[in-house]
C-alpha positions in Angstrom: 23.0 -33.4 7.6 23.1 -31.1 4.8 20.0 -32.1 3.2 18.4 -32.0 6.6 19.1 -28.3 7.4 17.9 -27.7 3.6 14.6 -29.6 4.5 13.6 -28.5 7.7 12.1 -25.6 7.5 8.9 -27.5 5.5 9.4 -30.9 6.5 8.5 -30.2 10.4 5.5 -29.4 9.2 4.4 -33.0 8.1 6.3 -35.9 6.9 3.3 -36.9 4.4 2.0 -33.8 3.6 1.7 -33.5 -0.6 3.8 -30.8 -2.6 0.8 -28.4 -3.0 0.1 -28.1 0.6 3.8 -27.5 1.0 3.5 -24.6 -1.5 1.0 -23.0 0.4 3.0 -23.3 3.4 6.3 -22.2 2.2 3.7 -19.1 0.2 2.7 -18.2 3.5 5.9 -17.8 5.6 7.7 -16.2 3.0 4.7 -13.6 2.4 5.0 -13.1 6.5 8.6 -12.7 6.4 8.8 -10.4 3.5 5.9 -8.3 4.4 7.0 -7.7 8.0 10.7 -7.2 7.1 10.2 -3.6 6.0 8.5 -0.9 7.9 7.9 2.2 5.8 7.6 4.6 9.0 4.7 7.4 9.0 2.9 9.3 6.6 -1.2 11.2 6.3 -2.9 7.6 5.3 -1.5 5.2 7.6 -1.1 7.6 10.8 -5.0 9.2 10.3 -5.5 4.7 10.7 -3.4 4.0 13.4 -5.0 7.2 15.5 -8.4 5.6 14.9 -7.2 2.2 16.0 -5.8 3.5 19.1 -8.5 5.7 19.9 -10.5 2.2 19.6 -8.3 0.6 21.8 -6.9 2.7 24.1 -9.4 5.5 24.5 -12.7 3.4 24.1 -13.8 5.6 21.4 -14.3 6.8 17.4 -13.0 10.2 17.3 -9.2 10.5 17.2 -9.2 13.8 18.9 -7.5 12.5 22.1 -4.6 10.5 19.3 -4.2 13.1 16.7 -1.7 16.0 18.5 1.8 15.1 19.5 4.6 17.4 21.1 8.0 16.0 22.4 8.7 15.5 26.0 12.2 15.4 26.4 14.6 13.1 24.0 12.2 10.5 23.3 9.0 11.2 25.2 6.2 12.2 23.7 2.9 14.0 25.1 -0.3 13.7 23.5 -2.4 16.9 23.7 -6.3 16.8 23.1 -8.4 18.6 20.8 -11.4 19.8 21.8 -13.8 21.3 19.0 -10.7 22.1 16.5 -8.8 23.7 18.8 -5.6 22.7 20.9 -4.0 23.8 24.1 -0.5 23.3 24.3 1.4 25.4 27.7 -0.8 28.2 28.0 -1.1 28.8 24.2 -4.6 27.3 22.3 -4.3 27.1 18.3 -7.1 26.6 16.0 -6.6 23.9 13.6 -7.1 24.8 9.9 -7.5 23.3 6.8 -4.6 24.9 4.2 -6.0 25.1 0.8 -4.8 25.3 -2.5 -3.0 28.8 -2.3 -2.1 28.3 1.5 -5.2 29.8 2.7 -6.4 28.5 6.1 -9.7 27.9 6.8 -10.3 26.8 10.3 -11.8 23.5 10.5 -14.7 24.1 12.9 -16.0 27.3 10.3 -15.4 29.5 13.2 -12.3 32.4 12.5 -10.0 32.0 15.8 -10.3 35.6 18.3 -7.5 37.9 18.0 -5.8 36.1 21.0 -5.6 32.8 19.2 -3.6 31.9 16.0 -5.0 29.6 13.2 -2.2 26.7 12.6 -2.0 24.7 9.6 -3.5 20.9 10.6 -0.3 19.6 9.9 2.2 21.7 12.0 0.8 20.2 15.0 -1.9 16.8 14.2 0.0 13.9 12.8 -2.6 13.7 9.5 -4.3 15.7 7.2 -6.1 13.2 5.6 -9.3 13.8 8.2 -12.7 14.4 8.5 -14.5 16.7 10.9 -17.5 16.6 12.2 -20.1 17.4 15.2 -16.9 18.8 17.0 -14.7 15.5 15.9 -11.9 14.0 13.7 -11.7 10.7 11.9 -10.1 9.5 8.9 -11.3 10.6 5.7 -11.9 7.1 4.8 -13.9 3.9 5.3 -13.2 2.2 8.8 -12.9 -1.4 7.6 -8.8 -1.3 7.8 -9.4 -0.2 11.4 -12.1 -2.3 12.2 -9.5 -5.1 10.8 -6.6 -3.6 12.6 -8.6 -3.7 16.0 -7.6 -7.2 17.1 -3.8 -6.5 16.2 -3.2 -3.6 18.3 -5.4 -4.9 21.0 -3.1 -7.8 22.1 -0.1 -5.5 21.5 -1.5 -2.5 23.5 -2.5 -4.9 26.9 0.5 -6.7 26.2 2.2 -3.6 26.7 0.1 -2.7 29.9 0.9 -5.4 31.7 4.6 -4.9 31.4 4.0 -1.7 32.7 5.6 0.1 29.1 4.4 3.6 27.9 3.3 3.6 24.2 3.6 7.4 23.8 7.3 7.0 23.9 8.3 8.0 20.1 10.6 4.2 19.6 7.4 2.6 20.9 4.7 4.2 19.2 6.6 2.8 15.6 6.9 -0.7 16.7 3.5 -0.9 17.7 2.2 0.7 14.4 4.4 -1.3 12.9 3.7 -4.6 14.4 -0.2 -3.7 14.0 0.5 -3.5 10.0 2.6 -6.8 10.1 -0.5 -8.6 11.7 -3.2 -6.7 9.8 -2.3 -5.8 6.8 0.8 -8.3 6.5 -1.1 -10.9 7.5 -3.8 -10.5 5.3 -1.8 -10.2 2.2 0.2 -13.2 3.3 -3.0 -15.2 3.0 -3.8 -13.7 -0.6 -0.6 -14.9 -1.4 -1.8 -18.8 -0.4 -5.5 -18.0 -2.1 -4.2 -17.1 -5.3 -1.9 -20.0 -5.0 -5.4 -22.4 -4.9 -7.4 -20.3 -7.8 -4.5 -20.5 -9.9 -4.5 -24.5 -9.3 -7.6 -24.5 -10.6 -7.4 -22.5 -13.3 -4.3 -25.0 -14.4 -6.0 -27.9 -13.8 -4.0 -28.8 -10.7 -0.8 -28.2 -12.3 1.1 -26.9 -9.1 4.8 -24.6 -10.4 2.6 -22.5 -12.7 0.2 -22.0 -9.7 3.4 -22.1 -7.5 4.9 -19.0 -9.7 1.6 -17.4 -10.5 1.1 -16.9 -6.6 4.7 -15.7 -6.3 4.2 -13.0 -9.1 0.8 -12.3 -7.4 2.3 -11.5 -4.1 5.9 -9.6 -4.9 5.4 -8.9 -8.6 3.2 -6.1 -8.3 2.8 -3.1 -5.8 0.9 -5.8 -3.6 4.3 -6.3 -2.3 5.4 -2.9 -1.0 1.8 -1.7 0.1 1.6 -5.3 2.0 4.3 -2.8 4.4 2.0 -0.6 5.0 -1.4 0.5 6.8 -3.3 1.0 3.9 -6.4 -0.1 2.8 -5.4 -1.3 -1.1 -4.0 -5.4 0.0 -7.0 -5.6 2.2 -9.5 -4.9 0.0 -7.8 -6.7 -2.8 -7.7 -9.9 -0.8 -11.0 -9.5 0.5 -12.6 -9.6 -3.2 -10.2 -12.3 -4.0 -11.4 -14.4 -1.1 -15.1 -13.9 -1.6 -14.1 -15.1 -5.3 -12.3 -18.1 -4.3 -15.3 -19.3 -1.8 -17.9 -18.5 -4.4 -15.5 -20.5 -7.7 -15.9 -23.1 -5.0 -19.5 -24.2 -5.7 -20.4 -25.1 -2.4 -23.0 -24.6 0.1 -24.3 -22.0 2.2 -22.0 -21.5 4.8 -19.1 -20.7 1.9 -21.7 -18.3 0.3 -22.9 -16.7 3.2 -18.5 -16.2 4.4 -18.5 -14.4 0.8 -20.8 -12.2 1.1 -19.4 -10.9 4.4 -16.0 -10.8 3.2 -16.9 -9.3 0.0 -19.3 -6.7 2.6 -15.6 -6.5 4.1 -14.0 -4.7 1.0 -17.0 -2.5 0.4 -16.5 -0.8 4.1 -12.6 -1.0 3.5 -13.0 1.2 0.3 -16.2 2.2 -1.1 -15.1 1.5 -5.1 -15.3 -2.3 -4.2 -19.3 -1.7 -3.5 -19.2 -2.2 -7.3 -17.3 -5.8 -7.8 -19.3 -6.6 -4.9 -22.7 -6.4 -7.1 -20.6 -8.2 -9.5 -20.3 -10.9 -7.7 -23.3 -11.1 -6.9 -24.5 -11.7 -10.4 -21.6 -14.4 -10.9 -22.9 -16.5 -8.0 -26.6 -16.2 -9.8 -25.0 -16.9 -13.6 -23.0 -19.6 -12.4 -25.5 -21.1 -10.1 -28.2 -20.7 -12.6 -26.0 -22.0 -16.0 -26.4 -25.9 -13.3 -29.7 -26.0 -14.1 -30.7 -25.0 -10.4 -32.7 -21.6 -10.5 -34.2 -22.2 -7.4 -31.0 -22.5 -5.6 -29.8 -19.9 -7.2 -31.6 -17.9 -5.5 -31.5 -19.5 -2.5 -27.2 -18.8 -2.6 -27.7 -15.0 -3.6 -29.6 -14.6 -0.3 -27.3 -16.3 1.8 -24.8 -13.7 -0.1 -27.1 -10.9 1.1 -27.5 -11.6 4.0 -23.3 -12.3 4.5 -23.9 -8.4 3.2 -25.6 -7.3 5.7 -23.3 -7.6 8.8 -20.8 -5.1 7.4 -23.4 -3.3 6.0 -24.7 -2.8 9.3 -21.7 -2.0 10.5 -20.4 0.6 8.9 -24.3 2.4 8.9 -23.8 2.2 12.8 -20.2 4.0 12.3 -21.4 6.7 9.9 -24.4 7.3 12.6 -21.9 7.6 15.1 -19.3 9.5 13.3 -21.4 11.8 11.0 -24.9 12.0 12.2 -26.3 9.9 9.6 -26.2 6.2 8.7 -25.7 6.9 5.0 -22.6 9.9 5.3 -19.5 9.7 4.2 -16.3 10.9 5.7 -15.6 12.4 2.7 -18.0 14.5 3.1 -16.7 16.3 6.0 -12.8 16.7 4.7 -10.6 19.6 3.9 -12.7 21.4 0.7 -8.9 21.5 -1.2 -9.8 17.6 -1.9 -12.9 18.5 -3.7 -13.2 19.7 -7.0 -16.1 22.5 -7.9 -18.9 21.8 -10.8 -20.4 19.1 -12.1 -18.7 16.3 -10.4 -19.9 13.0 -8.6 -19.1 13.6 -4.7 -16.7 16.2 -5.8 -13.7 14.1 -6.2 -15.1 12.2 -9.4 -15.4 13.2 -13.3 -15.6 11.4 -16.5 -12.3 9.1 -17.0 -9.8 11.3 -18.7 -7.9 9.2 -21.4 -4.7 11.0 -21.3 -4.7 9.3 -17.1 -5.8 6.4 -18.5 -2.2 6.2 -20.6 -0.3 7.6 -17.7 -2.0 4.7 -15.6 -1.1 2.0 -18.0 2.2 2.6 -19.6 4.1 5.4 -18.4 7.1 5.7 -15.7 5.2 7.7 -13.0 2.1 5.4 -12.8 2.1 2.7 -15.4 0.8 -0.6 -13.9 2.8 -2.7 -17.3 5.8 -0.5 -16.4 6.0 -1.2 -12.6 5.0 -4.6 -13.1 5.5 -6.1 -16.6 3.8 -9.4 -15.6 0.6 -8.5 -15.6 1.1 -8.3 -19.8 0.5 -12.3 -19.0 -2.5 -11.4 -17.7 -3.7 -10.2 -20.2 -2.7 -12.7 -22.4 -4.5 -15.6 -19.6 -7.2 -13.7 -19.7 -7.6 -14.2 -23.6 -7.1 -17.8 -22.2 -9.7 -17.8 -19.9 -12.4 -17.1 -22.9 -13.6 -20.7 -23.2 -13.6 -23.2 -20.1 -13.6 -19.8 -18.0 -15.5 -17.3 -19.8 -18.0 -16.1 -16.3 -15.0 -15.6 -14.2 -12.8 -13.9 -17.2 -15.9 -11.7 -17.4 -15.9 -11.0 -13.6 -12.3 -10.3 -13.6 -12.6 -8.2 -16.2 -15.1 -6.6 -14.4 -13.4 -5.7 -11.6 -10.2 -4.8 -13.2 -12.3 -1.9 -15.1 -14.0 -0.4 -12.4 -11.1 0.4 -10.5 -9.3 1.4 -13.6 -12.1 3.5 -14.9 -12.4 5.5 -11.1 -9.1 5.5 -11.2 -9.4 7.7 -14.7 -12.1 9.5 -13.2 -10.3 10.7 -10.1 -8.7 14.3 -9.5 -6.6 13.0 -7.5 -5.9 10.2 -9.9 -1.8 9.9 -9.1 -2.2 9.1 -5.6 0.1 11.4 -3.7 3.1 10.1 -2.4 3.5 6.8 -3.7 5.6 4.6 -5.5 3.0 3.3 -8.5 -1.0 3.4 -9.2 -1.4 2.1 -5.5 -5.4 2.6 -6.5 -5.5 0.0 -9.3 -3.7 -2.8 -6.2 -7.2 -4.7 -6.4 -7.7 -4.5 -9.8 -3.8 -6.1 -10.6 -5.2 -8.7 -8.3 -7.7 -10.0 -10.6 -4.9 -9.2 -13.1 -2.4 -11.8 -11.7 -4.5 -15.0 -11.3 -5.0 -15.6 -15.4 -0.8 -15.0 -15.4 -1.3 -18.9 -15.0 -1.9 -19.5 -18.3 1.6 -17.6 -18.9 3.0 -19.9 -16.8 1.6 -22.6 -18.5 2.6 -21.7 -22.2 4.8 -18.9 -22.0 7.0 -19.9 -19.3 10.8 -18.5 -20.4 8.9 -15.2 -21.3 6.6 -14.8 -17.9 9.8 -16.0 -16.1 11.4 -13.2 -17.0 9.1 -11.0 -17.1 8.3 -12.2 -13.5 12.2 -11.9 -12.4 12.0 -7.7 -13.7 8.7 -7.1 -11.4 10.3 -8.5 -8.7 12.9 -6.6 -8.7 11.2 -3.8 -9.0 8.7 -4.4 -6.2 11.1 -5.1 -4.0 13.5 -2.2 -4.8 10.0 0.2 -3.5 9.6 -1.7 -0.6 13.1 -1.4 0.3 13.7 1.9 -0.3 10.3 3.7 0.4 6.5 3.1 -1.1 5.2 6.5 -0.6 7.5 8.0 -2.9 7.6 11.7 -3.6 8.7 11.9 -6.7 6.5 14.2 -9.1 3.6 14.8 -6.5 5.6 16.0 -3.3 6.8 19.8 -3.7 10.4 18.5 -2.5 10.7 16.3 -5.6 9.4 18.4 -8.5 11.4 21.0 -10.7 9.9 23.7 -12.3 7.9 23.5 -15.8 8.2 19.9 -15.5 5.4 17.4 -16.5 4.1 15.1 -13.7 4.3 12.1 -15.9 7.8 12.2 -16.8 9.1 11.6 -13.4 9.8 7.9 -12.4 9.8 6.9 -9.0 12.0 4.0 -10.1 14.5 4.8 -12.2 14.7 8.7 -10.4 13.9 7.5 -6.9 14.0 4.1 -5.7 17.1 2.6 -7.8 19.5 5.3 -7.4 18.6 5.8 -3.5 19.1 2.1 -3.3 22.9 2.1 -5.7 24.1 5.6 -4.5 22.1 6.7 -1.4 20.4 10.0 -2.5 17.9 10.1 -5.6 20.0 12.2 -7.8 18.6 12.5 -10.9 15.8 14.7 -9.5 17.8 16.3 -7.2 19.9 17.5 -10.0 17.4 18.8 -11.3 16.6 20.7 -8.7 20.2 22.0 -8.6 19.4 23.4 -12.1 16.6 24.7 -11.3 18.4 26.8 -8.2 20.7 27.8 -10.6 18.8 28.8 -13.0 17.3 31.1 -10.4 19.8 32.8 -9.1 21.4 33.2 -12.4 18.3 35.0 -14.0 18.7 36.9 -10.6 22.2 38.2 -11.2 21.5 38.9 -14.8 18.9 41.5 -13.4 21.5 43.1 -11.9 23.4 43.7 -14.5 26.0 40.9 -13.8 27.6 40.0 -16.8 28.2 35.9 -17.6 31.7 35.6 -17.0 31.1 37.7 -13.5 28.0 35.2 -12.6 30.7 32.2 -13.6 32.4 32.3 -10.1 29.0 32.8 -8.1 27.5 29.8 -10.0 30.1 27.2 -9.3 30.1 28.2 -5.7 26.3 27.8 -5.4 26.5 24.2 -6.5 29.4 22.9 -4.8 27.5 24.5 -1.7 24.2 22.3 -2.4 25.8 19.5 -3.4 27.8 19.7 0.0 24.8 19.8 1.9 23.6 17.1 0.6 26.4 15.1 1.1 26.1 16.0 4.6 22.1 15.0 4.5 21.0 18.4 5.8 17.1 19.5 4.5 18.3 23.3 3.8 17.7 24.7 1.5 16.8 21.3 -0.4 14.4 18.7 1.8 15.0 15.9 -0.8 18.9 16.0 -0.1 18.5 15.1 3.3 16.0 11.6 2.1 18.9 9.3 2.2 19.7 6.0 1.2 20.5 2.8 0.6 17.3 2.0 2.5 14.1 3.0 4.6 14.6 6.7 3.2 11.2 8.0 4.6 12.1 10.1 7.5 8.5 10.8 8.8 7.2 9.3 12.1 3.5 7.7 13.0 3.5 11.0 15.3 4.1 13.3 12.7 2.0 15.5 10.2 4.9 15.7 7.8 8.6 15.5 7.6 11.0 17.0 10.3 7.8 18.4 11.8 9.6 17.1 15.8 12.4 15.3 14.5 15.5 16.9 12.8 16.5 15.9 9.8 19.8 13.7 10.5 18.4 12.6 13.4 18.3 9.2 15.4 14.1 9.7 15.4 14.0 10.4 11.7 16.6 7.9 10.5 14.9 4.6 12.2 11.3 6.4 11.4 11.0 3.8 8.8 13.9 0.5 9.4 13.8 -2.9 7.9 14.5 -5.8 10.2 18.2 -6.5 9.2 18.9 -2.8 10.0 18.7 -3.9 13.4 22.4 -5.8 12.3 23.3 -3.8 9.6 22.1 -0.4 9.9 21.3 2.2 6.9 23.0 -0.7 4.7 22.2 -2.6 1.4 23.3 -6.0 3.2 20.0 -5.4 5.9 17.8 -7.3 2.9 20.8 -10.0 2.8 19.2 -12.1 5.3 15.9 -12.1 3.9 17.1 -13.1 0.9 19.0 -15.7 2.8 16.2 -17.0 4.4 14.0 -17.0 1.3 16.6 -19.0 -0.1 16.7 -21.4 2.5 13.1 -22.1 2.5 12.9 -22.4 -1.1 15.8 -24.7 -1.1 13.7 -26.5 1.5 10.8 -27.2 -0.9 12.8 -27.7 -3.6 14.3 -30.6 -2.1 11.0 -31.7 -1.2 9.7 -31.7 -4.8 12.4 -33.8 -5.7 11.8 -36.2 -3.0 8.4 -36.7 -4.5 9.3 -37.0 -7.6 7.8 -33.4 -8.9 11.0 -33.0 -11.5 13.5 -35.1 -13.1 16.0 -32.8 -12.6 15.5 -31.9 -9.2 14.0 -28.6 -7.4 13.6 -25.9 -9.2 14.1 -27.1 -12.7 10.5 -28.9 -11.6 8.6 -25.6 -12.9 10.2 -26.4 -16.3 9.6 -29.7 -16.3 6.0 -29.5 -15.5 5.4 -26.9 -18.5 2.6 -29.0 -20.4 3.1 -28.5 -24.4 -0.8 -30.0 -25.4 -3.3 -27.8 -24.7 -5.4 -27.8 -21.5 -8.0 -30.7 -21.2 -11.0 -27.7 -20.9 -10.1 -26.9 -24.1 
């Protein structure tokens, strides 16, 4: 009986089915199950998304100007207020919206100063984003569509759904499910079959050796910040998987119908974020070097314009948008956002310069934004990549490729660190191509990538559980005075001690210092003398440390983010934190909730049953593996066991 309960979550599936098919199975459901355990709540990305894919749905329209503005109705109510050419009437009073600039200046966003009667407002104070576009009287996200193009289907069953049981979805509780749920099965669903693809090119890479593939999938999926962005309603999985896919299909070798499939897909990244345009031509020339290196020029040809022309549907597609949305087939949102994201002189687009090499260190090795740091197996990437150089030197030139042109716009950037966020969120794609050569780690490394794997795991899943859009060193909250951005670590400052002591102390002492620090140069211009100031000192702290006990935002924000868990207090309706909820409030405290929560709430044990039922599954195909004979020693000792010591027949 016991080894039935230990089997049956894989062997319902098929009583014949082969271990590697049971891999990708037991990949899939754990990816689901992980990825839709946590929910990070709102923030400027994900809510300027979810207001386009409601305005799609539910309003029958691009602009988000009838999804952007919410005020609170009551307890839990919420009432959407339109705006209409930048401005917004709420009661009898109309506010302009402005853009806030770098000194707090406000510009209003429609270039037109507001009349004596009417006040300019900061965007934020009463539209749940900032990170928006306007244009021809209208707001959209400042980014490409294809995360709400891919979102669509999602919210649309949820949203009629929800009509036919007669429910309201501008009820606050119900507006974060459904943006939420519409992440989970977008986003989560997405990632959770990149998990399964990188599963198959790592197969191949091993020459159908399944554990390495089996753990390069794993490390692929929850070993990098591919794990806690999976949570979210961001663009970086999506586009990641999208390149990944049209990789696969085109490694594949087969006809025109897998060519044509990706081309659209890789068409698919390109209108989910404009930097993949480039790995897109890259593929491109891989599908004619590859096809060409048969023998076959002629078909070679004939396969790069079935790859056009999979091209040309999201091509069309987002010319149709930017004609809708901006006037012009060939605009970009970015274009027509607040002028404190550009940067003056002689830059590309005004957000772009020559890669900076001190960013280029911070983006590789250091605690704020180090991709080795955050995610130490991707140094067997590296290493499988040196691997690669002989029976795979086309695709390690492609992934190299890739990995580079993210890294390099990354470098190139002003706004190279991302904003609120827990690692180098922009580099997710390019730690993609980064994780599929970890095979060869796998292969001949194994006790060192095991490891290696078992410390980004940890760390990965420490973000996701405590909050991916961390504050530390970008968020005015989080940063002390004369302090450099990179030195802060939203790991070791942020997510561990939230997670071990429930409030991120090490930069919130800081903070305390820097208070202190303050008011004592402050006394000292009084004329207080040191053992006068002693008193007044020691009172000062006690008083901000007891604040923060008691998880109040005055006078510091960061002392009310609390732990162990789902710290970020922000809501989908929201421009900011606190901005309708209180701090210490029911809203703000379940604005971002993991699934065990719903047990064991604000507690360390809500991720115990998702580790329990990872467990069990993996127990599950464990068992299996040594029903079929996949190790002598049973389950998971398999992986060791199928460690080849020769070198790989393709070399």
């Amino acid at each position: 009986m016991a080894g039935a309960g230990r089997g049956a979550v894989l062997r319902h599936i098929s009583p014949h089915m082969s271990l590697q098919r049971r891999a990708e199975f037991f990949l899939f459901f754990v990816a689901m199950l992980a990825f839709g355990w946590f929910n990070q709540g709102g923030g400027w990305n994900q809510n300027a998304r979810f207001a386009e894919v409601r305005a799609i749905v539910d309003g029958g329209e691009l602009p988000i100007d009838n999804f952007f503005c919410y005020q609170r109705r009551g307890g839990k109510l919420l009432r959407r207020y339109p705006v209409i050419n930048g401005d917004v009437t709420i009661g009898t009073k109309t506010s302009r919206l402005s853009w806030v600039g770098e000194n707090g200046d406000l510009t209003p966003v429609n270039g037109v100063e507001p009349p004596v009667d009417m006040d300019g407002v900061p965007i934020d104070d009463l539209a749940c984003s900032g990170d928006v576009s306007y244009a021809r009287g209208h707001f959209h996200p400042n980014k490409p569509p294809g995360l709400s193009f891919v979102a669509v289907p999602a919210y649309f069953v949820i949203s009629h759904f929800e009509r036919l049981m007669h429910r309201n979805p501008d009820t606050w509780w119900l507006l974060e499910v459904n943006a939420w749920l519409t992440s989970v099965f977008s986003v989560g669903l997405i990632s959770a079959a990149g998990v399964v693809l990188a599963f198959r090119i790592a197969l191949r890479f091993s020459g159908g050796l399944t554990w390495p593939a089996f753990w390069t999938a794993v490390a692929f999926g929850f070993g990098t910040l591919f794990f806690p962005f999976s949570t979210l309603l961001f663009d970086h999985d999506v586009t990641a998987v999208f390149l990944v896919a049209a990789f696969y299909l085109l490694f594949l070798r087969e006809g025109a119908r897998f060519v044509f499939l990706a081309g659209l897909l890789a068409g698919m990244a390109a209108i989910t974020n404009y930097v993949a345009a480039v790995p897109v031509g890259f593929l491109g020339l891989y599908l004619l070097v590859t096809r060409w290196r048969e023998g076959r020029p002629v078909p070679a040809f004939r396969a790069a314009l079935w790859f056009g022309l999979g091209l040309l549907g999201p091509f069309l597609a987002i010319c149709a948008y930017n004609k809708a949305c901006y006037g012009s087939p060939f605009a970009l949102s970015n274009a027509f956002q607040n002028a404190a994201f550009t940067e003056k002189g002689p830059v590309f687009l005004g957000m772009f310069g020559v890669p900076d090499p001190a960013v280029a260190l911070v983006l590789l090795i250091s605690p704020f934004r180090g991709i080795f740091y955050g995610a130490p197996i991707l140094a067997m990437g590296v290493y499988g990549l040196w691997r690669m150089r002989r029976a795979f030197c086309a695709e390690m030139m492609l992934f190299i490729g890739i990995a580079l042109t993210f890294f390099l716009v990354n470098c190139s950037f002003f706004g190279w660190h991302a904003g609120f966020a827990c690692g180098p969120r922009y580099l997710i794609p390019a730690t993609a191509f980064l994780a599929l050569p970890c095979v060869y780690g796998f292969m001949k490394l194994p006790r060192i990538s095991g490891a290696l794997l078992a410390v980004s795991i940890g760390i990965n899943f420490l973000f996701a559980a405590t909050d991916a859009e961390s504050p530390a060193g970008v968020g005015a909250l989080a940063m002390a005075n004369n302090r450099q951005m990179y030195l802060y670590s939203p790991l070791t400052e942020y997510a561990l001690p939230l997670f071990l002591q429930g409030r991120a102390w090490p930069i919130l002492n800081l903070l305390i210092k820097d208070r202190l620090a303050d008011e004592r140069d402050q006394l000292t211009a009084e004329g207080m003398k040191p053992e006068a100031q002693k008193p007044i000192l020691e009172k000062l702290d006690a008083d901000l440390r007891q604040s923060i006990a008691a998880g109040s935002d005055d006078p510091l924000d960061l002392g009310s983010y609390a732990g162990p868990v789902s710290v970020n207090p922000t809501g989908v309706c929201e421009g900011g934190y606190y901005s309708l909820f209180d701090a210490g409030s029911p809203q703000a405290r379940w604005n971002s909730f993991n699934v065990g929560e719903f047990w064991f709430p604000e507690s360390r044990w809500s991720v115990v049953p998702l580790l329990a039922l990872v467990g069990l599954m993996g127990a599950g195909l464990a068992w299996e593996a040594a029903r079929a004979g996949a190790g002598r020693r049973g389950g998971l000792a398999a992986f060791a066991d199928g460690m080849p010591v020769e070198e790989i027949a393709a070399e």
